[in-house]
C-alpha positions as CSV (number, residue, x, y, z in Angstrom):
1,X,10.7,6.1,16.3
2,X,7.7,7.0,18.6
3,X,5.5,4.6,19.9
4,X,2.6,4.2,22.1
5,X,4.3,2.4,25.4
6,X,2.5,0.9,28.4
7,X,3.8,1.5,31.6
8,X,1.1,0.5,33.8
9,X,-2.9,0.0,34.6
10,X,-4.3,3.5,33.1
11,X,-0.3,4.9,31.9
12,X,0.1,5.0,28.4
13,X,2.7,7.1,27.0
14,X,4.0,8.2,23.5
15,X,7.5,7.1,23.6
16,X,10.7,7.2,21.9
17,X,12.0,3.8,20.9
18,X,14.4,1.8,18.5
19,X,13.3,1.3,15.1
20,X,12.6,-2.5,14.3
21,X,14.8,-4.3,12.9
22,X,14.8,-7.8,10.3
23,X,14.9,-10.5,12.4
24,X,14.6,-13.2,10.1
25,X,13.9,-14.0,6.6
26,X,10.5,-13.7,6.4
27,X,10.4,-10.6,8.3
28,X,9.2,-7.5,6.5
29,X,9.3,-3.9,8.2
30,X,6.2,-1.1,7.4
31,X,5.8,2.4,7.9
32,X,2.7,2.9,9.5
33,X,0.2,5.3,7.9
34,X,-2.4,4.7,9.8
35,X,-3.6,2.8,13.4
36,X,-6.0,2.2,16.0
37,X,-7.3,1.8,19.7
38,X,-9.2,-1.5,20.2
39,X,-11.6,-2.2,22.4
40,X,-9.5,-4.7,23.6
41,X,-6.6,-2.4,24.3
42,X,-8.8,-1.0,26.6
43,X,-8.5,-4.2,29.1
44,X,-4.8,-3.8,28.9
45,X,-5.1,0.1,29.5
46,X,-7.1,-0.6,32.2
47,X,-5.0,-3.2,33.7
48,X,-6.8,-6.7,33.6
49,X,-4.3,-8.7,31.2
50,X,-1.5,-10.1,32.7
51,X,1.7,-10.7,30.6
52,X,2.6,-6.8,30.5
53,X,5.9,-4.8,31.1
54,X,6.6,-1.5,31.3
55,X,7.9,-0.1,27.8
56,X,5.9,-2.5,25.3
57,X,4.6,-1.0,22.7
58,X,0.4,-1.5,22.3
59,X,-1.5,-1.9,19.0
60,X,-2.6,-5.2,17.1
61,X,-5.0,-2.6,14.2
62,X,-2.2,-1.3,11.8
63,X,-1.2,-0.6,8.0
64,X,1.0,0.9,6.2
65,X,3.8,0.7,3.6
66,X,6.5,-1.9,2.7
67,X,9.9,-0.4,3.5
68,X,12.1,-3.5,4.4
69,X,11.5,-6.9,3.3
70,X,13.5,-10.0,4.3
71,X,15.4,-12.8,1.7
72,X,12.5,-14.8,2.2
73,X,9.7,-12.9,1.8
74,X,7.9,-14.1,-1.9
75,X,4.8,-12.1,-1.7
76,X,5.9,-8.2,-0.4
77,X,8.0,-5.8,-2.5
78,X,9.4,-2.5,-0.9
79,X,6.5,0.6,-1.5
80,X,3.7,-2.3,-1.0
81,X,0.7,-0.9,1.0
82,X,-0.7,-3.7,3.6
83,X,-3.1,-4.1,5.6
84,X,-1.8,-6.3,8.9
85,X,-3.6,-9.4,11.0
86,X,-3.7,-8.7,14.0
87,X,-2.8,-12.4,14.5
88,X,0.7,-13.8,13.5
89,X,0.5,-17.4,11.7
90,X,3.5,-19.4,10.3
91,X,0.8,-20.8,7.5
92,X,2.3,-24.3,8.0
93,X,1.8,-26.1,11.3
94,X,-1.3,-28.1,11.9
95,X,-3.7,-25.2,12.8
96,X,-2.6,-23.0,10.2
97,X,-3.5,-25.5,7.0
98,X,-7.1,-26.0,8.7
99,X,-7.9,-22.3,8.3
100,X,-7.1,-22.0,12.5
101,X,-4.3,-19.1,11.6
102,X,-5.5,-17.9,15.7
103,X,-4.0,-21.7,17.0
104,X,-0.7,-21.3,15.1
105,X,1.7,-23.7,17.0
106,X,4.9,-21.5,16.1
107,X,4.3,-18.1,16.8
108,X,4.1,-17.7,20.3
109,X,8.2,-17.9,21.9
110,X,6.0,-17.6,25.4
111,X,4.1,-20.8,24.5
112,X,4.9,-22.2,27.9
113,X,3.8,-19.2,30.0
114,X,0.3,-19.6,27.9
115,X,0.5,-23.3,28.6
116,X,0.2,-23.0,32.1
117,X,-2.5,-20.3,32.1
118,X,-5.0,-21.9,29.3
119,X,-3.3,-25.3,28.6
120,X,-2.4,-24.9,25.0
121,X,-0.8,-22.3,23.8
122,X,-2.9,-20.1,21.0
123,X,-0.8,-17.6,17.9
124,X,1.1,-14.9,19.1
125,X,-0.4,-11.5,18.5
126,X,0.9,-7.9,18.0
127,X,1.3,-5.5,21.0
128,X,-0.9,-8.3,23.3
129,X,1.2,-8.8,26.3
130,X,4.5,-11.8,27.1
131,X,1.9,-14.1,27.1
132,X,0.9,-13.8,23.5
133,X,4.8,-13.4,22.5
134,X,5.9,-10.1,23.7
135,X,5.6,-9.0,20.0
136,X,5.8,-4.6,19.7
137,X,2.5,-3.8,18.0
138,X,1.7,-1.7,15.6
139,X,0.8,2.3,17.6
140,X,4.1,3.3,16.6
141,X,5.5,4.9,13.1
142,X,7.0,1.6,11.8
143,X,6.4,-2.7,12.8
144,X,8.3,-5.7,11.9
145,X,5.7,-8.2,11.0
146,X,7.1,-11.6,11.5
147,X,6.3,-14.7,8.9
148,X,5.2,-11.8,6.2
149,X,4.6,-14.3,3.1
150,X,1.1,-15.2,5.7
151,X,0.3,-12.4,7.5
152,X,0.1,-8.8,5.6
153,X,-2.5,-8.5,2.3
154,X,-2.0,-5.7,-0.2
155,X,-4.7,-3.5,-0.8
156,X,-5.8,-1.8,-3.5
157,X,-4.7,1.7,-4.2
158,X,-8.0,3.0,-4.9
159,X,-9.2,1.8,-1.6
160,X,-7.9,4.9,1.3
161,X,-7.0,3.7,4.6
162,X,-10.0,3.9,6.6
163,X,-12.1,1.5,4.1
164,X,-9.6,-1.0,4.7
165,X,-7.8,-0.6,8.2
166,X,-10.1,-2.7,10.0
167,X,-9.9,-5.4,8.2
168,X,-6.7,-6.2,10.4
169,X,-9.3,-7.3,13.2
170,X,-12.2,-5.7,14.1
171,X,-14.6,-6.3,11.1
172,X,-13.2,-10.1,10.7
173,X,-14.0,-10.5,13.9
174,X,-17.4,-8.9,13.7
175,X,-18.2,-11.1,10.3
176,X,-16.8,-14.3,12.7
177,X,-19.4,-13.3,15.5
178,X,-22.6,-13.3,13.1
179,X,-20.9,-16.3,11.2
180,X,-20.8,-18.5,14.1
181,X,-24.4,-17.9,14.7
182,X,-25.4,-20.4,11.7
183,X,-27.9,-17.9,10.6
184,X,-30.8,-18.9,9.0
185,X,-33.0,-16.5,6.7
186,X,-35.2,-14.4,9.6
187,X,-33.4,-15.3,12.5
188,X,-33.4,-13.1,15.3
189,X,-29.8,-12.4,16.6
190,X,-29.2,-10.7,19.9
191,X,-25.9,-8.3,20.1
192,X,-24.5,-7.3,23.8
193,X,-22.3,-4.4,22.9
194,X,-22.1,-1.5,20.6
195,X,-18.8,-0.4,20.3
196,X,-17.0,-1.3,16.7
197,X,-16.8,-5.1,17.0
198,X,-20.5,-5.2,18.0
199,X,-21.5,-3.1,15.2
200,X,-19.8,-4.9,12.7
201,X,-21.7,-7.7,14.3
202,X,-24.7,-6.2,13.6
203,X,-24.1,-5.3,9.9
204,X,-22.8,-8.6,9.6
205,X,-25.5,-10.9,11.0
206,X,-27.7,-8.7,8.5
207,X,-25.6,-9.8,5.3
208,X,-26.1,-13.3,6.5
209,X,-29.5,-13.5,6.1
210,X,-30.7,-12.3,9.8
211,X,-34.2,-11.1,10.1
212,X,-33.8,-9.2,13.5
213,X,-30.8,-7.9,15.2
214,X,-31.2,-6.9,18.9
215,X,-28.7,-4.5,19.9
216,X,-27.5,-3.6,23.6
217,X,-26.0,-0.8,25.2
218,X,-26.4,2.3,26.9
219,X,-24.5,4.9,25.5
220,X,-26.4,7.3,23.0
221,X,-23.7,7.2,20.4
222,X,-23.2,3.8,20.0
223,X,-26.8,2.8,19.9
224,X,-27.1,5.5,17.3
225,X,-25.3,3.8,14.9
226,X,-26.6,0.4,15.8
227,X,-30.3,1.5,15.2
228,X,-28.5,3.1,11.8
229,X,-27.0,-0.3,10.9
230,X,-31.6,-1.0,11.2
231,X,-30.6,-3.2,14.8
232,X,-33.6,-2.8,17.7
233,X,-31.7,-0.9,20.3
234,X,-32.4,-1.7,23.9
235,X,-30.8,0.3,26.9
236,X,-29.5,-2.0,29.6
237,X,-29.7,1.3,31.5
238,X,-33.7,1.7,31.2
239,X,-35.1,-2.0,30.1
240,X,-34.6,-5.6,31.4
241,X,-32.6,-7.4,28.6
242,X,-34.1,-10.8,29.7
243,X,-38.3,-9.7,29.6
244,X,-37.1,-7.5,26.3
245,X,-36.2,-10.3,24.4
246,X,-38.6,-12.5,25.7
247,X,-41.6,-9.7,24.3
248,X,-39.9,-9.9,21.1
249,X,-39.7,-13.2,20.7
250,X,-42.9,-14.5,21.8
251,X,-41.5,-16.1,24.7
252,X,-38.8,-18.1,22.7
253,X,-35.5,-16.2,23.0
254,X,-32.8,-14.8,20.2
255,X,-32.0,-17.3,18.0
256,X,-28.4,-16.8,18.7
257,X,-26.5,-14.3,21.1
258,X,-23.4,-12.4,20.4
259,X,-21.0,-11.3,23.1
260,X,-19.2,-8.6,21.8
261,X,-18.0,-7.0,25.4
262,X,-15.9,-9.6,27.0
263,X,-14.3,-9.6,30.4
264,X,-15.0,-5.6,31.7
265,X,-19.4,-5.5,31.1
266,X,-21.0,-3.3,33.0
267,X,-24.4,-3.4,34.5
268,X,-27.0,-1.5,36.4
269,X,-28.2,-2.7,39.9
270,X,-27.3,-6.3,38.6
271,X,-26.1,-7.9,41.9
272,X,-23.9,-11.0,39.8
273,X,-22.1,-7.6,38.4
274,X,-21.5,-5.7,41.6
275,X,-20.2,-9.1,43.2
276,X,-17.7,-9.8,40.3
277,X,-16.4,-6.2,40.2
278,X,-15.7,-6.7,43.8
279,X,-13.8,-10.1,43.1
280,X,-11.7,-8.7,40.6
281,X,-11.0,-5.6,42.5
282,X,-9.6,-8.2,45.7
283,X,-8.2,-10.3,43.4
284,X,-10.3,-13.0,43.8
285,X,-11.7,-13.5,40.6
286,X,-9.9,-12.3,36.9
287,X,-13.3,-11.5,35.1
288,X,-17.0,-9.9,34.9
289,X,-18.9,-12.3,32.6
290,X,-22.1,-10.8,33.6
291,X,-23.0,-10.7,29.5
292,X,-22.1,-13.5,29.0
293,X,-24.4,-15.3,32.3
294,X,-27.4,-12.9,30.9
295,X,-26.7,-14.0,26.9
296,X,-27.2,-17.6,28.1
297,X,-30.2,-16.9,29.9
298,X,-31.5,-15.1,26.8
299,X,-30.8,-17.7,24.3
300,X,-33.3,-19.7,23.1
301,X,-33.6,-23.7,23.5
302,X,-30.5,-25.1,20.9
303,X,-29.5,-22.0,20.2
304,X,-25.9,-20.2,20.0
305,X,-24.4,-18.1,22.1
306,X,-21.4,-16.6,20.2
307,X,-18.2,-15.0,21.5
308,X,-15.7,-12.9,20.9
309,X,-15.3,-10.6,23.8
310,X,-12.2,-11.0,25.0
311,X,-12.2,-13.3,28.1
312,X,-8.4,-14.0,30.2
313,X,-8.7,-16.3,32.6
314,X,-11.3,-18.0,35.0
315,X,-15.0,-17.0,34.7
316,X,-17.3,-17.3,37.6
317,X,-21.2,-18.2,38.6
318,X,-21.5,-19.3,34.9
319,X,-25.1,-20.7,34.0
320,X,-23.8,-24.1,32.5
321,X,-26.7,-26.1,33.7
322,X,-29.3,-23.5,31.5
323,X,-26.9,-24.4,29.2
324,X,-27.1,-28.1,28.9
325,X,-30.2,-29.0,29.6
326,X,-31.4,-26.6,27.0
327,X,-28.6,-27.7,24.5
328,X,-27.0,-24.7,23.9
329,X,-24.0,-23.9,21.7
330,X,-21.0,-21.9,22.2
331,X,-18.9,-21.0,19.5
332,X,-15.5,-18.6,20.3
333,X,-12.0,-17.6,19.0
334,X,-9.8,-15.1,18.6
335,X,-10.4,-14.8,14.8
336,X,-8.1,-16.3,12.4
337,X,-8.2,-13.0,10.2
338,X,-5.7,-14.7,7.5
339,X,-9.2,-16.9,7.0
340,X,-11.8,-14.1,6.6
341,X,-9.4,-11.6,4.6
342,X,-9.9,-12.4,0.9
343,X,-13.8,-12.3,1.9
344,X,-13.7,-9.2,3.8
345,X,-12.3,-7.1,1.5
346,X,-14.0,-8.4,-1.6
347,X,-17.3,-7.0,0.6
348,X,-15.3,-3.7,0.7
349,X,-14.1,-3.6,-3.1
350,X,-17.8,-4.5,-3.8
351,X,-19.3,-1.4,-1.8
352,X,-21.6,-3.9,0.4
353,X,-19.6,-2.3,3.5
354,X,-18.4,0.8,4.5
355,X,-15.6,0.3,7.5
356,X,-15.6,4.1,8.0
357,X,-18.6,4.4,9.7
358,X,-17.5,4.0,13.1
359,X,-14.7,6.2,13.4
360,X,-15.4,9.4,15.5
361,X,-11.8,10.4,16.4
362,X,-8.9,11.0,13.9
363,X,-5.5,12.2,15.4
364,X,-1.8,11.9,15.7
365,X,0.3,9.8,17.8
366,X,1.1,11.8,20.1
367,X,-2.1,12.3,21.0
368,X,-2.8,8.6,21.9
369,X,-2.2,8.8,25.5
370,X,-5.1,10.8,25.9
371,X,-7.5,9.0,23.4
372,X,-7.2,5.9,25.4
373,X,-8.9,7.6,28.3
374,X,-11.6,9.3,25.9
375,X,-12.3,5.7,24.7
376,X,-12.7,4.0,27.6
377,X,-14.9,6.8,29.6
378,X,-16.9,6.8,26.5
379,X,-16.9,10.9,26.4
380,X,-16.7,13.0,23.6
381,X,-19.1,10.5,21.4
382,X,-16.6,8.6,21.3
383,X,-16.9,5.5,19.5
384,X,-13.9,4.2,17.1
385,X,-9.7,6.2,17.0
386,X,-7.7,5.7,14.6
387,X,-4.4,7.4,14.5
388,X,-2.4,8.4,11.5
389,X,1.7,7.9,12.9
């Protein structure tokens, strides 16, 4: 089959390789019919998770149809269509009957590598480095998705793929971000990044009750469909973020902040962000958490600073005493999607969301390679890819 294969910081390549195969009994195999680039792909393409070797195959956003289903499997028939977690969960270890589907204890093979970098091991995931289980992901024409009778949820034939692709990860996630804000009725919520996640952020926080949503970023597209979604769009590019909020909440700060950029943020003339580029680039540090520093300082006093950037490894320079002496929350995950499914797509069935909006790219596999670096250099208008294997 062909797949999208790293081999390398900024080489991705549309490769042949061997079909998947069941594994075990709760293994079920799909044809993809449709895929896409996350933002958090982009960290991978751009070399700053560790855990990778040359040949895997990317991709954690995928659906498609049943064609393969193991002894096991209870819940899957051959010529079911399924939309797939992004996050693989056994459904019956400690984490998994809390609703914490993102802790599984039984996924991850790797669990000691992951011990020894964060000191517990979270669920593996699809296409997310040796780390996170070495599992192939899902840019490729079929997957085997491990413990199937958890993971994959059948979607309505009515409902055509892009309505229903993202809820695999990105608009969980999204509803997650604005959920762990503990929104009340007129709050004012704060959102560093546009791309997909961010935006879901921002249609999300509305849904929940938020009276304001603050949205950053400087490129035109995104912010477009941010001040669409009815966010106030600030430029990090033309305004201070820190006096910005403070005018528009008399002083106070947001409510609660989202940090829907993670480990690669960007800034202008910010000195914290020019020093962390250069640790990362000497390998002296592993991250730029400049958001996340400037979301703290932006916070109001017991507020929440919400996160679901994707973060690997050891943040410097990071305001903690702001944050406790002003009794600050933080609230974080990778989302447990298995938790937020049933919900998710009950707010698509019901018309209260429409996933589509973001996409701005639709092509074939093959044409992945170069998508990737459209996405990340933010060209084109660029804003959401999904690819239809």
């Amino acid at each position: 089959m062909k797949a999208l294969c790293w081999h390398g910081k900024n080489d991705i390549r549309c490769d042949t390789v061997p079909d998947p195969k069941i594994q075990h009994p709760k293994d079920v195999i799909i044809q993809v019919s449709s895929c896409a680039i996350c933002g958090s792909d982009l960290h991978i393409f751009d070399g700053v998770i560790p855990g990778m070797e040359a040949g895997d195959v990317l991709g954690h956003e995928t659906m498609g149809q049943v064609v393969e289903v193991g002894q096991d499997v209870s819940n899957l028939k051959v010529g079911d269509r399924v939309v797939v977690p992004f996050t693989i969960s056994c459904g019956e270890c400690f984490f998994c009957k809390r609703g914490f589907f993102s802790g599984c204890e039984r996924t991850n093979p790797n669990y000691k590598i992951a011990e020894k970098t964060w000191g517990h091991s979270p669920a593996g995931l699809f296409g997310y480095s040796h780390i996170l289980g070495g599992y192939a992901g899902g840019q490729a024409e079929y997957l085997r998705v491990p413990y199937a009778n958890v993971g994959p949820v059948k979607v309505p034939e009515h409902l055509n793929d892009e309505q229903v692709l993202f809820l695999s990860d990105i608009f969980p996630t999204g509803y997650m971000a604005a959920e762990n804000c503990g929104i009340q009725n007129g709050d004012t919520i704060a959102v560093w990044g546009c791309g997909p996640v961010g935006l879901f952020a921002i249609r999300s926080a509305f849904m929940l009750g938020a009276g304001r949503v603050i949205a950053i970023d400087t490129v035109p597209e995104r912010l477009a469909l941010a001040e669409q979604c009815g966010a106030i769009i600030v430029d990090f590019k033309k305004e201070d973020i820190y006096d910005r909020i403070q005018d528009l909440t008399d002083g106070r700060g947001a409510d609660a902040c989202i940090d829907a950029v993670g480990t690669e943020a960007s800034a202008t003339g910010s000195i914290d962000s020019i020093i962390d580029r250069v640790k990362v680039a000497t390998f002296m540090g592993t991250d730029r958490p400049h958001v996340l520093r400037q979301a703290i300082n932006c916070c109001r006093n017991f507020g929440t600073i919400s996160i679901v950037g994707v973060y690997g490894g050891f943040l410097d320079k990071i305001p903690m005493g702001s944050a406790i002496n002003r009794g600050l929350t933080f609230k974080m995950a990778q989302t447990p999607v298995q938790k937020y499914l049933p919900h998710s797509l009950e707010k698509v069935e019901n018309g209260d969301i429409d996933l589509s909006f973001v996409i701005t790219h639709r092509a074939a596999l093959a044409d992945g390679p170069e998508l990737y670096k459209t996405f990340r250099d933010k060209v084109d208008g660029c804003v959401k890819v999904v690819l239809h294997p």
